[in-house]
FIMAR-189981 format. One record per residue (C-alpha): x, y, z; residue number from 1. Coordinates in Angstrom, 3 decimals, always signed. Layout:
BEGIN
<pt><u>X</u><v>Y</v><w>Z</w><pos>NUM</pos></pt>
...
This chain:
BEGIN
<pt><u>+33.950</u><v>+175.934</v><w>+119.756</w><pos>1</pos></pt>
<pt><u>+37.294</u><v>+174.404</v><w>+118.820</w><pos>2</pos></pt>
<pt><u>+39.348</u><v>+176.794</v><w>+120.651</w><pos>3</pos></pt>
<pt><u>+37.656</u><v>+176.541</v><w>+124.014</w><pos>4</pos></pt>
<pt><u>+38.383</u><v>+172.509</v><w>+124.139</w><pos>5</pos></pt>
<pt><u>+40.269</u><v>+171.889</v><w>+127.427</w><pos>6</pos></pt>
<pt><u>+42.252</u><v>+168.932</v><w>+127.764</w><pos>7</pos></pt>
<pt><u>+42.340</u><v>+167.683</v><w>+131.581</w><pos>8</pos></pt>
<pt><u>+44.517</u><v>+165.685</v><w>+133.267</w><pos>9</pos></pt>
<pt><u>+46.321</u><v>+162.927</v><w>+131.509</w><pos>10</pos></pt>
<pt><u>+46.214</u><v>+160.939</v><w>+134.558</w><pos>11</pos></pt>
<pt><u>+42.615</u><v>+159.393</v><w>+132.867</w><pos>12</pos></pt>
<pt><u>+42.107</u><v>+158.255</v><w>+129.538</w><pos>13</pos></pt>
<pt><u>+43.437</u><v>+160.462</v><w>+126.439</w><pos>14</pos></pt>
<pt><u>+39.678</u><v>+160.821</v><w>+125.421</w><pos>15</pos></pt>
<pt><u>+38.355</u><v>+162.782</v><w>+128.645</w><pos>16</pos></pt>
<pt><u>+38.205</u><v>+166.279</v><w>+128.200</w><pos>17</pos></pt>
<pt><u>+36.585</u><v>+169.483</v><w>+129.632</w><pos>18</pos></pt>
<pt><u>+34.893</u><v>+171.578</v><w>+127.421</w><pos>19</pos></pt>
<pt><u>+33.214</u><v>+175.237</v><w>+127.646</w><pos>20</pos></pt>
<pt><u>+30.659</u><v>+176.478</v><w>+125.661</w><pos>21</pos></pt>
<pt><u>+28.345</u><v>+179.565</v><w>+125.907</w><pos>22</pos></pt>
<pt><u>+24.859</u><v>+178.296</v><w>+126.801</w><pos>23</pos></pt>
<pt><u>+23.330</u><v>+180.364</v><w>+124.057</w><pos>24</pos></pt>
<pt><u>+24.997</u><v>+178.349</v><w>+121.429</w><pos>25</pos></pt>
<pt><u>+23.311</u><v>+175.367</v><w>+119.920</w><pos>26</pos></pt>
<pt><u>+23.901</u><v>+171.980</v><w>+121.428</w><pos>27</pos></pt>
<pt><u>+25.692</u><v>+169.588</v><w>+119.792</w><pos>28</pos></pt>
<pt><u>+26.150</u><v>+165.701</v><w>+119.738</w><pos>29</pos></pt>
<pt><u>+30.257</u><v>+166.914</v><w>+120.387</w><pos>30</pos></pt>
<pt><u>+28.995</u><v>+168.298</v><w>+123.735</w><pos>31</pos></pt>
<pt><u>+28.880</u><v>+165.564</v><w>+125.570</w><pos>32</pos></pt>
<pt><u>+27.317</u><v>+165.595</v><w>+129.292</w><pos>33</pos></pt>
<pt><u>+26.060</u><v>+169.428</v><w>+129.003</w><pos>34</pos></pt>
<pt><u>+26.146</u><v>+170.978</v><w>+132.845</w><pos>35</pos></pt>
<pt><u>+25.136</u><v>+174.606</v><w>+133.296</w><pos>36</pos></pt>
<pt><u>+27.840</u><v>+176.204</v><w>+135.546</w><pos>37</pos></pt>
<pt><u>+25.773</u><v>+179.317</v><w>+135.951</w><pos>38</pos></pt>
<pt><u>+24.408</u><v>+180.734</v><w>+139.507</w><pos>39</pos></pt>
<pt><u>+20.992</u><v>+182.097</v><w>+137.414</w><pos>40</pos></pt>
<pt><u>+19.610</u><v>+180.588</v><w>+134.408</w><pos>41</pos></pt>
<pt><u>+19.862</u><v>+181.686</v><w>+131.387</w><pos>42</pos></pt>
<pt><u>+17.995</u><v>+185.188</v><w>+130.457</w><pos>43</pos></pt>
<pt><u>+15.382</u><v>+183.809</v><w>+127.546</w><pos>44</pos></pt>
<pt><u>+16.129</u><v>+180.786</v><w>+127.515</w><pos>45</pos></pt>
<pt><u>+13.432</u><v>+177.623</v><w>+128.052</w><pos>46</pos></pt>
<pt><u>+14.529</u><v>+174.483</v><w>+129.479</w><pos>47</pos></pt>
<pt><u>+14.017</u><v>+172.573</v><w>+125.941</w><pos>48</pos></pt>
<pt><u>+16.330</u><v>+175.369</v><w>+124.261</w><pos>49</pos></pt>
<pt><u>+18.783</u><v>+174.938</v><w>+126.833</w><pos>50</pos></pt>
<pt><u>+19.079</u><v>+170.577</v><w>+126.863</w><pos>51</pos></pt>
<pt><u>+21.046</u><v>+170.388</v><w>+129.917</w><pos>52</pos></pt>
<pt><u>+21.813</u><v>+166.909</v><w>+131.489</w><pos>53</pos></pt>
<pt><u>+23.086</u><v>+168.850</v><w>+134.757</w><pos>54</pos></pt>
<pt><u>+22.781</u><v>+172.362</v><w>+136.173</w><pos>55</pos></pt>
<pt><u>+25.640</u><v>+173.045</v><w>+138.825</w><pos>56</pos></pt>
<pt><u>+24.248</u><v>+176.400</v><w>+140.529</w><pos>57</pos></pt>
<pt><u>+26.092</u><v>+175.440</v><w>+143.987</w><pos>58</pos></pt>
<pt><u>+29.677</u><v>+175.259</v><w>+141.927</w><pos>59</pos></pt>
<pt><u>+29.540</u><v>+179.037</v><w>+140.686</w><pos>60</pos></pt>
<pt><u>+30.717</u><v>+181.706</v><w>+142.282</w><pos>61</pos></pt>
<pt><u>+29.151</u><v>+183.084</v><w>+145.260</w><pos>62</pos></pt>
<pt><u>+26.651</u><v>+185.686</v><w>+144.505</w><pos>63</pos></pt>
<pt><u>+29.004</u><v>+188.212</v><w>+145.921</w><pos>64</pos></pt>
<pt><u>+31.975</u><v>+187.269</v><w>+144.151</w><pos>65</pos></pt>
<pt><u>+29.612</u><v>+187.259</v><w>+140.907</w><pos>66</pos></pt>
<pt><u>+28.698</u><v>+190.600</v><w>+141.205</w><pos>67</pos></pt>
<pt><u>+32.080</u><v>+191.811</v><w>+142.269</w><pos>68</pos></pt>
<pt><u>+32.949</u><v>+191.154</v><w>+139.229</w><pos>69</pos></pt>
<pt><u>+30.740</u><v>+192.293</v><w>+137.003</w><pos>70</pos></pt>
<pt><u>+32.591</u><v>+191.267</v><w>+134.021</w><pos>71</pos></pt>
<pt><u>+34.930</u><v>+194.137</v><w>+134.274</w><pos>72</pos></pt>
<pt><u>+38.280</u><v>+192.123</v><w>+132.735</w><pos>73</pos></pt>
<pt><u>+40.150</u><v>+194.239</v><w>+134.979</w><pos>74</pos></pt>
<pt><u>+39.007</u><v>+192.464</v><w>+137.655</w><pos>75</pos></pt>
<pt><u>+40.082</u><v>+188.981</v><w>+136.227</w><pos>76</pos></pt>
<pt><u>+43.141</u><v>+188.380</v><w>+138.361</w><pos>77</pos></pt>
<pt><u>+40.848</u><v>+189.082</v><w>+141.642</w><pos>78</pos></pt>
<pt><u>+38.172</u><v>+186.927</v><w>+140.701</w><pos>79</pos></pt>
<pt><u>+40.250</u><v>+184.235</v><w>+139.663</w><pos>80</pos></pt>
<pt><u>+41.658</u><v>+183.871</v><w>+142.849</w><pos>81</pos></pt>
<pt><u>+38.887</u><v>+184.359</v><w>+144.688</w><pos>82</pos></pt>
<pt><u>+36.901</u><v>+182.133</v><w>+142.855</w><pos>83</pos></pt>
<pt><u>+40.012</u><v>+179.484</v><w>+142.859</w><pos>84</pos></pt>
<pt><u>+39.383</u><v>+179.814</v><w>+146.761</w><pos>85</pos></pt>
<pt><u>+35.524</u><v>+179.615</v><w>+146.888</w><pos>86</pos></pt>
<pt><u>+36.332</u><v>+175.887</v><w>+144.309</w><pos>87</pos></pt>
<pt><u>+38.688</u><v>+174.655</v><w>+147.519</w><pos>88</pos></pt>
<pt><u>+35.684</u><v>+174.385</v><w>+149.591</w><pos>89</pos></pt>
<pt><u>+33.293</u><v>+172.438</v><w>+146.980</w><pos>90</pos></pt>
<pt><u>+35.761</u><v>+169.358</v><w>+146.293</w><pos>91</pos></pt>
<pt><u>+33.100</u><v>+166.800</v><w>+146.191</w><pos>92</pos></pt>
<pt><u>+31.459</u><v>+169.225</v><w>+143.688</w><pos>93</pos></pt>
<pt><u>+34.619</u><v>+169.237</v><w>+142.036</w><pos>94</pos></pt>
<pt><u>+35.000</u><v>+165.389</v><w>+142.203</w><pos>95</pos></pt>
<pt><u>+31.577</u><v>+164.951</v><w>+140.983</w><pos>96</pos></pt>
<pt><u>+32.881</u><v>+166.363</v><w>+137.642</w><pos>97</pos></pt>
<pt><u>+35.724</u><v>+164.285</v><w>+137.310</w><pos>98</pos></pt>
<pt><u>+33.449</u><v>+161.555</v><w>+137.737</w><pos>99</pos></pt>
<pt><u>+31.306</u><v>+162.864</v><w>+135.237</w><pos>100</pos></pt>
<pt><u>+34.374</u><v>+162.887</v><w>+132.933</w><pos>101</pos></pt>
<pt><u>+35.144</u><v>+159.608</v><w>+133.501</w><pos>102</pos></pt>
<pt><u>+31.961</u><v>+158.205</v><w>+132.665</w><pos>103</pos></pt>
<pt><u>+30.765</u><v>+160.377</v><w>+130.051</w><pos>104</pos></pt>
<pt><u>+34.047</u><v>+161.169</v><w>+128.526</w><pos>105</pos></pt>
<pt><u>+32.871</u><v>+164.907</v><w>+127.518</w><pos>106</pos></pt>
<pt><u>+31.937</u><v>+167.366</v><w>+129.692</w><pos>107</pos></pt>
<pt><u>+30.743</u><v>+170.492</v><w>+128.511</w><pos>108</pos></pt>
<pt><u>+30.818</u><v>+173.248</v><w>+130.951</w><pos>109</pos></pt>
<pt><u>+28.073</u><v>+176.252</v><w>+129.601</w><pos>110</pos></pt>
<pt><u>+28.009</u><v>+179.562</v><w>+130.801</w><pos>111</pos></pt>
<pt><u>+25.954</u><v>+182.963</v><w>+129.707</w><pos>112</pos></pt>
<pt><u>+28.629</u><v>+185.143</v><w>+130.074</w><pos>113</pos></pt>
<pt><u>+29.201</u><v>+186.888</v><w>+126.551</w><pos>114</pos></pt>
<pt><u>+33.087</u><v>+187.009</v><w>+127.529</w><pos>115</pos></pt>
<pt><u>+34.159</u><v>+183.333</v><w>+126.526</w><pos>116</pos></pt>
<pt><u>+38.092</u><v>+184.104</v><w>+127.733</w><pos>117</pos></pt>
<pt><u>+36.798</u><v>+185.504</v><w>+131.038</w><pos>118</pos></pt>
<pt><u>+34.212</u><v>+183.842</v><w>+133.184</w><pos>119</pos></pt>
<pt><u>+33.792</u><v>+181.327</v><w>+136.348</w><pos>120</pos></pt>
<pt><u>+33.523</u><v>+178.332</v><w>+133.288</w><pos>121</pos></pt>
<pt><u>+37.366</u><v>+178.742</v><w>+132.563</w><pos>122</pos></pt>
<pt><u>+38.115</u><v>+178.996</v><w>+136.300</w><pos>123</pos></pt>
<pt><u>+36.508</u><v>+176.235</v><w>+136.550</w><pos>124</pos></pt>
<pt><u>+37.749</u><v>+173.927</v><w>+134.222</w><pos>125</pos></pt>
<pt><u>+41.722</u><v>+175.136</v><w>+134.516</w><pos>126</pos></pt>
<pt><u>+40.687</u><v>+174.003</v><w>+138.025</w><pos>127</pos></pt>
<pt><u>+39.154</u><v>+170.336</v><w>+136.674</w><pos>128</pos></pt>
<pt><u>+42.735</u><v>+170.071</v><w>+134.777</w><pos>129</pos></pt>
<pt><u>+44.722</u><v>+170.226</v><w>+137.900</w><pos>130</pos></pt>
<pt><u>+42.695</u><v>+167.167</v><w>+139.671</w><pos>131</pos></pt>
């Protein structure tokens, strides 16, 4: 999805970039490296359906920051931060993504969450930009 394209940090090439998809979409030869960002996998969903090169459970949120949240946008700001803060203390998870940009170019972060604007994946990558 064009509009969920993420740019990262200029500091690499011009032709690294983040991306987030929803998991339940079909993959795509634009994905790039596909890594699952999720804590769970994804309801229905077979391993083959999914074509994953990576799944990242240890770089989503904490179970109890998950269900904290619940989804409830009003609870966006919280999360954010508190998910921001739980991402300080995985930096080799987060460097292993920037390495995975580096080399693969694409990275496609997927995610189950029905709310594209409001889940861990854009967290996530807004944090990828910054590196």
């Amino acid at each position: 999805m064009e509009n969920f394209t993420t740019k990262c940090s200029k500091s690499w090439r011009e032709t690294e970039m983040i991306r987030l998809k929803r998991v339940y979409e079909p993959a795509s030869n634009e994905d790039g490296w596909r890594v699952l960002v999720d804590r769970l996998w994804p309801r229905g969903m077979t391993k083959e359906a999914v074509k994953i090169d990576l799944w990242m459970k240890d770089i989503a949120p904490s179970d109890t920051l998950r269900k904290s949240f619940g989804h409830e946008v009003k609870k966006w700001p919280v999360f954010q931060k508190r998910y921001q803060n739980e991402l300080k203390k995985k930096a080799p998870l987060l460097a292993e993504l920037k390495g995975m940009e580096r080399e693969h170019k694409i990275v496609t972060l997927l995610f189950g969450a029905k709310d594209e604007e409001h889940n861990q994946a854009v967290v996530l990558a807004n944090m990828l930009k910054k590196r």
